[in-house]
C-alpha positions in Angstrom: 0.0 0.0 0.0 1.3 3.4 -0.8 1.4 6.0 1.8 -0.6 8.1 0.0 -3.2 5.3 0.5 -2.3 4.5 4.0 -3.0 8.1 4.7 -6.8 8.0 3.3 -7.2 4.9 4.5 -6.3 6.0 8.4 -8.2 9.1 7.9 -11.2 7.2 7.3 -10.6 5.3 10.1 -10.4 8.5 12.1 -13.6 9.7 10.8 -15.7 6.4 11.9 -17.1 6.4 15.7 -15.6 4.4 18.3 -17.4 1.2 17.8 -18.9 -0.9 21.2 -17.0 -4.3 19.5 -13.5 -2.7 20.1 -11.5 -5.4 21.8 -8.5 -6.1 23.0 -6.5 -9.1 22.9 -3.6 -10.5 25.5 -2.7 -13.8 26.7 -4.5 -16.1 29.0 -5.0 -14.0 32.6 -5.0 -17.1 34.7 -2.0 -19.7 33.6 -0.1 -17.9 31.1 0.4 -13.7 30.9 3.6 -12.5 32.7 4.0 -9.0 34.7 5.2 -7.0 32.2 3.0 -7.9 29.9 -0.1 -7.8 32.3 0.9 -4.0 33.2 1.0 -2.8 29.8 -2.4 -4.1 29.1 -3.6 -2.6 32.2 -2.0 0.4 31.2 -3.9 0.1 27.6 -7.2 -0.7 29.4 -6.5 2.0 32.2 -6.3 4.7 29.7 -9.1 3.5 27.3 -11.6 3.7 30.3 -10.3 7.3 31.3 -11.0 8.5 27.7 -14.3 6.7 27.8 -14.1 4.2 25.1 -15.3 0.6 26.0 -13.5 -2.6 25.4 -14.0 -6.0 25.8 -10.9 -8.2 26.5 -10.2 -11.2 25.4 -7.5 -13.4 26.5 -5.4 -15.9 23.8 -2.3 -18.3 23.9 -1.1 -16.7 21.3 -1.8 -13.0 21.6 2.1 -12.6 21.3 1.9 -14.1 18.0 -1.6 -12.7 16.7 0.1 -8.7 17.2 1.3 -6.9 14.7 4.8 -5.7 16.6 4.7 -9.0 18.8 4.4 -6.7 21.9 1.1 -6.8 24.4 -1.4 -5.5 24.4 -2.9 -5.2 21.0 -6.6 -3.7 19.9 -8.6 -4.6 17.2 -11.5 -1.7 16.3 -13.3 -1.7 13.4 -10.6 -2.9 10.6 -7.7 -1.1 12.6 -5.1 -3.4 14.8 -3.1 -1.1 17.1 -0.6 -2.5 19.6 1.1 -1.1 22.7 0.2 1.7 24.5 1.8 4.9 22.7 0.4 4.0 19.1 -2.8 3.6 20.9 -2.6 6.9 22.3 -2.1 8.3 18.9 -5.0 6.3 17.6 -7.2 7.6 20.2 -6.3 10.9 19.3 -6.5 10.9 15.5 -10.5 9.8 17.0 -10.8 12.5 19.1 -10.2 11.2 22.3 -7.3 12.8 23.9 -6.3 12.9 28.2 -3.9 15.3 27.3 -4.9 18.1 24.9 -4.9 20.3 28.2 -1.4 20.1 28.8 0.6 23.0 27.2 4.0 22.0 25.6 5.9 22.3 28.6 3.5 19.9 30.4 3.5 17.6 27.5 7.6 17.3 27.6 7.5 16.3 30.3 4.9 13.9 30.9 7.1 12.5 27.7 9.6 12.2 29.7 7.9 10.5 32.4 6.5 7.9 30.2 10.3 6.9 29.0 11.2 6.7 32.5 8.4 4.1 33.2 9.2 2.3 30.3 13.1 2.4 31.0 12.8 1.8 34.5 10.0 -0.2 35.3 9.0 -2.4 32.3 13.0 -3.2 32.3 13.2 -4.3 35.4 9.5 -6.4 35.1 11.5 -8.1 32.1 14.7 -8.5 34.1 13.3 -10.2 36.9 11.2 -12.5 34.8 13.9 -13.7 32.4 17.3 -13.2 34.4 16.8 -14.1 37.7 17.3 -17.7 37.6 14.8 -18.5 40.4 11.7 -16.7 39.5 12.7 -17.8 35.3 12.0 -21.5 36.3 9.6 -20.9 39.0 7.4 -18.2 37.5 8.1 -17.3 33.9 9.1 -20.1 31.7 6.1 -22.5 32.9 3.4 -20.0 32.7 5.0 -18.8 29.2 5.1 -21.7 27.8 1.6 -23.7 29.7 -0.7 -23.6 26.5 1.6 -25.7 24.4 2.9 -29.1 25.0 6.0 -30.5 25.1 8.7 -30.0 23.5 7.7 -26.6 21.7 6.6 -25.6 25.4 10.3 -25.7 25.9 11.6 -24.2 22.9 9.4 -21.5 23.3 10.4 -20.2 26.8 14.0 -20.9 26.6 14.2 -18.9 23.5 11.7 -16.2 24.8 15.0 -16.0 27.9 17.4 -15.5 25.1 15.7 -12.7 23.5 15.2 -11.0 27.0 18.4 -11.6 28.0 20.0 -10.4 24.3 18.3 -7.4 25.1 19.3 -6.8 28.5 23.1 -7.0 27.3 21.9 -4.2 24.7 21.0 -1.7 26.9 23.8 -2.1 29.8 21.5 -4.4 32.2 23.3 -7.5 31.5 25.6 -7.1 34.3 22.9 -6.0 36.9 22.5 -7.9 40.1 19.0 -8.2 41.6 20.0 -5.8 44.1 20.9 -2.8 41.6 17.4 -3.5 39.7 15.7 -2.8 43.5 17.4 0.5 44.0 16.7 1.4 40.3 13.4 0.8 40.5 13.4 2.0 44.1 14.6 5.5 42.7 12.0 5.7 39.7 9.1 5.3 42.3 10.8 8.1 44.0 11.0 10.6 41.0 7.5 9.5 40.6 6.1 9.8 44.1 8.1 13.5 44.2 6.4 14.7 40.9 2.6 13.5 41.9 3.4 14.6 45.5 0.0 15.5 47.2 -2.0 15.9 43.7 -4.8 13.7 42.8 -3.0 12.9 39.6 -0.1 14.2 37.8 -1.2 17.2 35.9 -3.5 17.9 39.3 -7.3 17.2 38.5 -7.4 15.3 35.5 -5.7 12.0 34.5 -3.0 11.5 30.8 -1.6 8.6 29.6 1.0 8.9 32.2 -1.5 8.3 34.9 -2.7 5.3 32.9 0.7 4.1 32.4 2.1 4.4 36.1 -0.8 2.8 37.3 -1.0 -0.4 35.2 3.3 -1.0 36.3 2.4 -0.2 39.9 -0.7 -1.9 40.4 0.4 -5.1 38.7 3.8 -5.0 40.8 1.9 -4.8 44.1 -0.5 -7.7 42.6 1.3 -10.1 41.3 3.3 -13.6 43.0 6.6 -13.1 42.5 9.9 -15.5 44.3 10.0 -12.4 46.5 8.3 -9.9 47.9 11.0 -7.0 47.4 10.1 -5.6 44.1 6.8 -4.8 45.5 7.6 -3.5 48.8 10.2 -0.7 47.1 6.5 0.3 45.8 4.9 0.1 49.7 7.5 2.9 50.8 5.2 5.6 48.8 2.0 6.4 50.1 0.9 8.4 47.5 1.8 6.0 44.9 -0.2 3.7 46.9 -3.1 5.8 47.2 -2.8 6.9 43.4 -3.2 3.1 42.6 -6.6 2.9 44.8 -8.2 6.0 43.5 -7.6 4.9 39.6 -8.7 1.3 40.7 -12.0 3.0 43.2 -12.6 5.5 39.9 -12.1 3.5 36.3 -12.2 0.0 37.6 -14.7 -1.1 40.7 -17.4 1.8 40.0 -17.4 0.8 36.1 -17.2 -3.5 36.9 -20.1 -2.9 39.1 -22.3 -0.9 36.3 -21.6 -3.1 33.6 
């Protein structure tokens, strides 16, 4: 397709109403999906409910697979497939539904910046503790990856899922962390975090963005999830706010909506 025709064909998209069979697809909740992957698609569904805009979700074995750029989560509106939560964003937006079209540029810098620290910090660490830390890797992580398929692809599949995490961590410098320098990394991300929301409801004051969204799905999946240990979730426990940020997203977009559907 030409990008002259990929541009008319995603303006039309943008023109067509946000339709009530908009779904979005992960892998299975109960025996399969990881942390990481579980907080970006809360972060995805977080946002979607703060902008309004149902979706149903459906869980697969091989959501991974079924995506477009292999990442979770992915949403499939109309004839539109949009995966991860910054081309969703834009997607939104080219429909009109934006969280933050208040912010001026100054504001919007930095919530960018925000966002990459999340992403660098946060969803790094999820990935690092999953794949590199040898105990929760054979406890956790390769048996749920691999629990839809049968033996030996099962195998195949999460040993080479390790490699590519791994492969990556080597990329970026994290190859050579210990456990305990992934703590105090994400110990002092939750603390630039808890310092820039400080007593605010969210943080750009009174009304929740994507970075809201996208805290809040890494922090509330953290504090939910079983992990080998119990660390990674109490560096979270050491910030009230952050703790009472996660209840009032949950108390706003989550239990009050669950109980009127």
């Amino acid at each position: 397709m030409s990008l002259a025709a990929e541009a008319f064909v995603s303006q039309m998209a943008a023109a067509e109403p946000w339709p009530e069979s908009a779904t979005l697809y992960q892998p299975l909740k109960e025996d399969q999906i990881l942390l990481s992957d579980c907080a970006s698609s809360l972060a995805v569904q977080a946002y979607l409910r703060m902008c309004g805009l149902p979706v149903q979700v459906v869980c697969r074995a091989n959501a991974e697979y079924m995506s477009p750029s292999g990442k979770i989560p992915f949403i499939h509106v109309g004839n539109q497939v949009v995966s991860e939560l910054g081309p969703i964003v834009q997607f939104t937006k080219a429909k009109g539904h934006s969280l933050s079209d208040g912010l001026d540029d100054v504001q919007r810098a930095e919530m960018k910046a925000y966002m990459e620290l999340v992403n660098n910090m946060l969803l790094t660490a999820e990935l690092f503790i999953q794949w590199c830390d040898d105990a929760t890797a054979a406890e956790i992580s390769r048996p749920r990856y691999s629990s839809p398929y049968s033996w030996p692809l099962s195998n195949v599949l999460a040993y080479h899922k390790q490699w590519e995490v791994k492969r990556k961590m080597n990329a970026i410098g994290w190859g050579g962390k210990t456990l305990a320098q992934v703590y105090e990394d994400v110990s002092q991300c939750c603390q630039a975090l808890s310092q820039r929301l400080g007593t605010q409801p969210f943080f750009f004051n009174k009304q929740p963005t994507e970075l809201d969204a996208l805290v809040f799905g890494h922090l509330f999946t953290i504090l939910t999830t079983r992990l080998t240990s119990t660390e990674l979730a109490e560096r979270i426990k050491s910030y009230g706010n952050l703790l009472s940020f996660c209840r009032r997203i949950e108390q706003s977009y989550f239990e009050d909506k669950d109980k009127s559907s």
